[in-house]
KEZATI-73474 format. One line per 3 residues: number of its first residue (from 1); for each residue x, y, z of N, C-alpha, C, O. Coordinates in nm, 4 decimals. Layout:
N
NUM	X:Y:Z:X:Y:Z:X:Y:Z:X:Y:Z  ... .
// end
This chain:
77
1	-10.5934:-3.1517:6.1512:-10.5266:-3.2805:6.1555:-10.4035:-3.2707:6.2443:-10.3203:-3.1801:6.2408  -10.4035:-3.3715:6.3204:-10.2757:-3.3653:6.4302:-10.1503:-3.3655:6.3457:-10.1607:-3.3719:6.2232  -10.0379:-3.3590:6.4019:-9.8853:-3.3843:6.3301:-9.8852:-3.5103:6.3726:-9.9521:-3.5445:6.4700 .
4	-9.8107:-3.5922:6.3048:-9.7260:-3.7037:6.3240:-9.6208:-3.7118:6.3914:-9.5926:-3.6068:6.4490  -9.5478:-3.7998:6.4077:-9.3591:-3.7794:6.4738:-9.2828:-3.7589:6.3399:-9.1701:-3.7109:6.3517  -9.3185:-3.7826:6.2370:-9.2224:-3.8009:6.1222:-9.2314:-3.6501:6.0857:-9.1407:-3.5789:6.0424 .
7	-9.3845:-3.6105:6.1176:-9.3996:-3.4126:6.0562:-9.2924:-3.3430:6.1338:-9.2078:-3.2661:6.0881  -9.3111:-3.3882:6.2819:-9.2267:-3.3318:6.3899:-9.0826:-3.3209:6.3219:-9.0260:-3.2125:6.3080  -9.0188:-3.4635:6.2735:-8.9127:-3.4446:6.3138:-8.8582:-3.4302:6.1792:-8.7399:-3.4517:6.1528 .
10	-8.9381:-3.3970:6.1020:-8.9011:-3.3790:5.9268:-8.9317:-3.1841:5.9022:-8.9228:-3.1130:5.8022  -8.9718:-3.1522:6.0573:-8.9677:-2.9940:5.9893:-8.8349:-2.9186:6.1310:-8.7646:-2.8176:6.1270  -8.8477:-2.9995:6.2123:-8.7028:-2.9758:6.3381:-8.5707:-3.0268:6.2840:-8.4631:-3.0106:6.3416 .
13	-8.5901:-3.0990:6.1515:-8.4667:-3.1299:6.0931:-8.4179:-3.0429:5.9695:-8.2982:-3.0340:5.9424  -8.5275:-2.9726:5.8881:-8.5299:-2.9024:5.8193:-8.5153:-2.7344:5.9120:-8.4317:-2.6675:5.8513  -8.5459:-2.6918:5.9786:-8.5030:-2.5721:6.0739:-8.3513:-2.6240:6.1195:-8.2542:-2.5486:6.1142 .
16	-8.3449:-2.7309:6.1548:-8.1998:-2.7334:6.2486:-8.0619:-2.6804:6.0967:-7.9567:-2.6166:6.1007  -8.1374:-2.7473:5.9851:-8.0592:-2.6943:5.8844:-8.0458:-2.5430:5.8408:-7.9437:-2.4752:5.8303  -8.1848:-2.5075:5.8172:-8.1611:-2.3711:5.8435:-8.0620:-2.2894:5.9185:-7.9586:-2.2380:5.8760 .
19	-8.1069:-2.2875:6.0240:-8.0490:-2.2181:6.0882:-7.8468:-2.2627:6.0752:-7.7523:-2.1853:6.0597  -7.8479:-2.4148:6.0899:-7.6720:-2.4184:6.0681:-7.6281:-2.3548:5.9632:-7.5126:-2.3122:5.9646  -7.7396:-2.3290:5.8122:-7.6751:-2.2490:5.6992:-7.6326:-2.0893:5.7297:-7.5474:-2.0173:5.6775 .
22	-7.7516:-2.0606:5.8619:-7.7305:-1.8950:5.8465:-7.6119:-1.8586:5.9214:-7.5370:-1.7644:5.8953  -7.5979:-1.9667:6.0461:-7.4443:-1.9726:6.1047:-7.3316:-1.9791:5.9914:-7.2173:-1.9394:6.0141  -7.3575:-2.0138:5.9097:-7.2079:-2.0423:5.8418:-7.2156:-1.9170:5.7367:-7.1404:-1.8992:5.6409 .
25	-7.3124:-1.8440:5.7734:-7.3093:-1.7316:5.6121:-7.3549:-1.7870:5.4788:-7.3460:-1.7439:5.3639  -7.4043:-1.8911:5.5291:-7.4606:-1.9953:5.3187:-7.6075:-2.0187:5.3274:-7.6613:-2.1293:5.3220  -7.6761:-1.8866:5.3436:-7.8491:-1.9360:5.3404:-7.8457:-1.9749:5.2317:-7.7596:-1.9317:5.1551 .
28	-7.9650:-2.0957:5.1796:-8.0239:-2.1003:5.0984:-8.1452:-1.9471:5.0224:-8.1822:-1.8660:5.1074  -8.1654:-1.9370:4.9613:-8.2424:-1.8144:4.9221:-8.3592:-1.8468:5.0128:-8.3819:-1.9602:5.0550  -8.4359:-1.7331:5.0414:-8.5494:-1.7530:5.1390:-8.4930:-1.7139:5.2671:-8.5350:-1.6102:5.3185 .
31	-8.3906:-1.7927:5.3345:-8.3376:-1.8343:5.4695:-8.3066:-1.7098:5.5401:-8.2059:-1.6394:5.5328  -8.4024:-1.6980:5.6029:-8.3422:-1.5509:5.6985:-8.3906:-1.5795:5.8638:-8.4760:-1.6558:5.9090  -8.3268:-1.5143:5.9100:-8.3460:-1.5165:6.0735:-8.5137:-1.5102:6.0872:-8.5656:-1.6073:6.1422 .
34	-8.5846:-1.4226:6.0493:-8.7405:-1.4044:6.0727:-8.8097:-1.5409:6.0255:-8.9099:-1.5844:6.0823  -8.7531:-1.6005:5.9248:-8.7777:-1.7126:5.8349:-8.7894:-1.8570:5.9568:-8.8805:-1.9361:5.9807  -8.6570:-1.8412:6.0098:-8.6651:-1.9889:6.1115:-8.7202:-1.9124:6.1818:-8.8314:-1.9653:6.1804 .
37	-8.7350:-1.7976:6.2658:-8.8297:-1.8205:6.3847:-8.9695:-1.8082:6.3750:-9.0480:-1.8284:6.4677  -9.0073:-1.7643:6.2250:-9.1316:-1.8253:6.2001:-9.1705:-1.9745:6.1739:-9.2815:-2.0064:6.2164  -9.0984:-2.0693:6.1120:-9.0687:-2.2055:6.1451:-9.0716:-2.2626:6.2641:-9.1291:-2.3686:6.2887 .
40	-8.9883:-2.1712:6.3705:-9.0023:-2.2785:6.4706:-9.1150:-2.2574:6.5607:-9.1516:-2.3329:6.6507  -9.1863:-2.1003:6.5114:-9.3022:-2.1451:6.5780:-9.4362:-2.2753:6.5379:-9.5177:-2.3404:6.6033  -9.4067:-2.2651:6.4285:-9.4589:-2.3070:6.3309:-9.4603:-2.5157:6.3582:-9.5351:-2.6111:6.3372 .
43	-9.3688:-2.4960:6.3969:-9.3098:-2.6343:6.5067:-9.3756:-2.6504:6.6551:-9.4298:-2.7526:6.6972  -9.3569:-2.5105:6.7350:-9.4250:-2.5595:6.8259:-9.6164:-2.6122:6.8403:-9.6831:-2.6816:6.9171  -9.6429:-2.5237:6.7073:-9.7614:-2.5783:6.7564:-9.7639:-2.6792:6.6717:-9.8731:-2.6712:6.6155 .
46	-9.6862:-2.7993:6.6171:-9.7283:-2.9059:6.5626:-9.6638:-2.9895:6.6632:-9.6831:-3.1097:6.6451  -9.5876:-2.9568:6.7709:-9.5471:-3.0143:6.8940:-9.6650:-3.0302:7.0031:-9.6766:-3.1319:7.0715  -9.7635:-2.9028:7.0135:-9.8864:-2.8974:7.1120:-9.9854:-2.9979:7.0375:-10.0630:-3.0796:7.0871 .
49	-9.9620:-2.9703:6.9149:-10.0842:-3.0813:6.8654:-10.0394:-3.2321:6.8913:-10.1193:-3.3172:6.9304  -9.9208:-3.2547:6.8692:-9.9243:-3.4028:6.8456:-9.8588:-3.4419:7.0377:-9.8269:-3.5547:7.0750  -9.8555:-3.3400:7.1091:-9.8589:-3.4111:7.2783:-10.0198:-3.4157:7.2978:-10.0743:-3.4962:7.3732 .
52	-10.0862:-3.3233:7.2237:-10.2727:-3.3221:7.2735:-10.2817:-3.4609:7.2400:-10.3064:-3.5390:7.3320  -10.2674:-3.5007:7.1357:-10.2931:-3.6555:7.0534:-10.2401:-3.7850:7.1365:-10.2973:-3.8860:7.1774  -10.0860:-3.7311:7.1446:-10.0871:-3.8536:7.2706:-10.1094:-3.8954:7.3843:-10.0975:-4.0052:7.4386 .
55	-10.1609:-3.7449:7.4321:-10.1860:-3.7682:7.5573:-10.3568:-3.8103:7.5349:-10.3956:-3.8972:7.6130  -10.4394:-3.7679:7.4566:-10.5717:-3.8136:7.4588:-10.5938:-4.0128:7.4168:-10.6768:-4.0963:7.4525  -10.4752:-4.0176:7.3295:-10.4299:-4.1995:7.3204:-10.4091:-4.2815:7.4607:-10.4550:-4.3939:7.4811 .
58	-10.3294:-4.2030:7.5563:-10.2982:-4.2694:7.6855:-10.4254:-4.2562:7.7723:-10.4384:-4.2993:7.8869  -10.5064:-4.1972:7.7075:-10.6046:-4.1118:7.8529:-10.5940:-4.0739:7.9071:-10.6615:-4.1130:8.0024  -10.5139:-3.9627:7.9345:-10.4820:-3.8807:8.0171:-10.5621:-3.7397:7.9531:-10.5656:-3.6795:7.8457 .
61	-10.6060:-3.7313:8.0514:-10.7397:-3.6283:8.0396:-10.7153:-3.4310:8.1349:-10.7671:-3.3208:8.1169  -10.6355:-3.4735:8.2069:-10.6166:-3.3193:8.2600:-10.4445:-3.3189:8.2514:-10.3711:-3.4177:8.2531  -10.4031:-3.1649:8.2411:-10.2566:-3.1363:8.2172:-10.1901:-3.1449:8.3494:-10.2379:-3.0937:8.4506 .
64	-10.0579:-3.2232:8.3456:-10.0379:-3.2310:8.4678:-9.9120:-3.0787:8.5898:-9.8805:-2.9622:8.6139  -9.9066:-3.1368:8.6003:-9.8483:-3.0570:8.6976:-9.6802:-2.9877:8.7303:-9.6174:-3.0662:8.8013  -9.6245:-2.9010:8.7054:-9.4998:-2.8769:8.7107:-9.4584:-2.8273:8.8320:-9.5439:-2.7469:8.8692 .
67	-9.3860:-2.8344:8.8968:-9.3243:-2.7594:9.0215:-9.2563:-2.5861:8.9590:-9.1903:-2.5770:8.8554  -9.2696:-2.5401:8.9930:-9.2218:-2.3863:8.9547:-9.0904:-2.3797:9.0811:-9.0973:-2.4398:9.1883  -8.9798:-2.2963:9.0394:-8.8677:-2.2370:9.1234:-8.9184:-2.1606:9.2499:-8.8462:-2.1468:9.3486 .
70	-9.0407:-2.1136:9.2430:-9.1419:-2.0352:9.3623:-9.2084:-2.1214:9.4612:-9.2731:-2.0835:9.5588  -9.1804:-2.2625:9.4175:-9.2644:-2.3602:9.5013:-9.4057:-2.4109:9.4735:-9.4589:-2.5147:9.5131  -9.4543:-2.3129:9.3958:-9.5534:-2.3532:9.3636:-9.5877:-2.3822:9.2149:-9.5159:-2.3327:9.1280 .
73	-9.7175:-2.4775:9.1737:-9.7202:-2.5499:9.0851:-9.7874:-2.4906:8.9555:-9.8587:-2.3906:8.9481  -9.7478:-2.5758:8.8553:-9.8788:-2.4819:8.7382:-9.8676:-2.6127:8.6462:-9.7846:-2.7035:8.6422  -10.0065:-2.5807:8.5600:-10.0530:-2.6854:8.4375:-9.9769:-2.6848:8.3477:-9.9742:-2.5693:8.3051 .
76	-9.9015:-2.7563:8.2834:-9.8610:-2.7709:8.1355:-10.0069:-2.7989:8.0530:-10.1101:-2.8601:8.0808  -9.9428:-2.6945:7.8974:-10.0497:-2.7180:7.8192:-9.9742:-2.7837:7.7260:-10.0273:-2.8299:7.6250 .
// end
């Protein structure tokens, strides 16, 4: 099942907290450095899923194109 925008931005709001607790020295129990960056991977791929989703809504059917610092180009996935 794809993510939503609300999954998106209800688990990037819940990490953004995280992580401000571990800055301040006040984790919640659980909260450790390995903890959010397993989260935020955990984010990106509900970020790949829900651009696959919109981009298959718009029809847009192939990944487009980025310019690279080398001049030359590559696919976003």
């Amino acid at each position: 099942m794809a993510a939503s925008a609300s999954e998106v931005n209800k688990a990037l709001s819940g990490l953004y907290g995280h992580v401000r607790r571990l800055e301040r020295d006040e984790p919640e129990p659980g909260e450790t450095r390995e903890a959010a960056l397993r989260a935020q991977a955990e984010i990106w791929d509900l970020l790949r899923d829900m651009r696959t989703m919109m981009r298959r809504d718009l029809g847009v059917t192939s990944a487009p194109l980025l310019a690279q610092p080398s001049g030359r180009t590559r696919a976003v996935r």
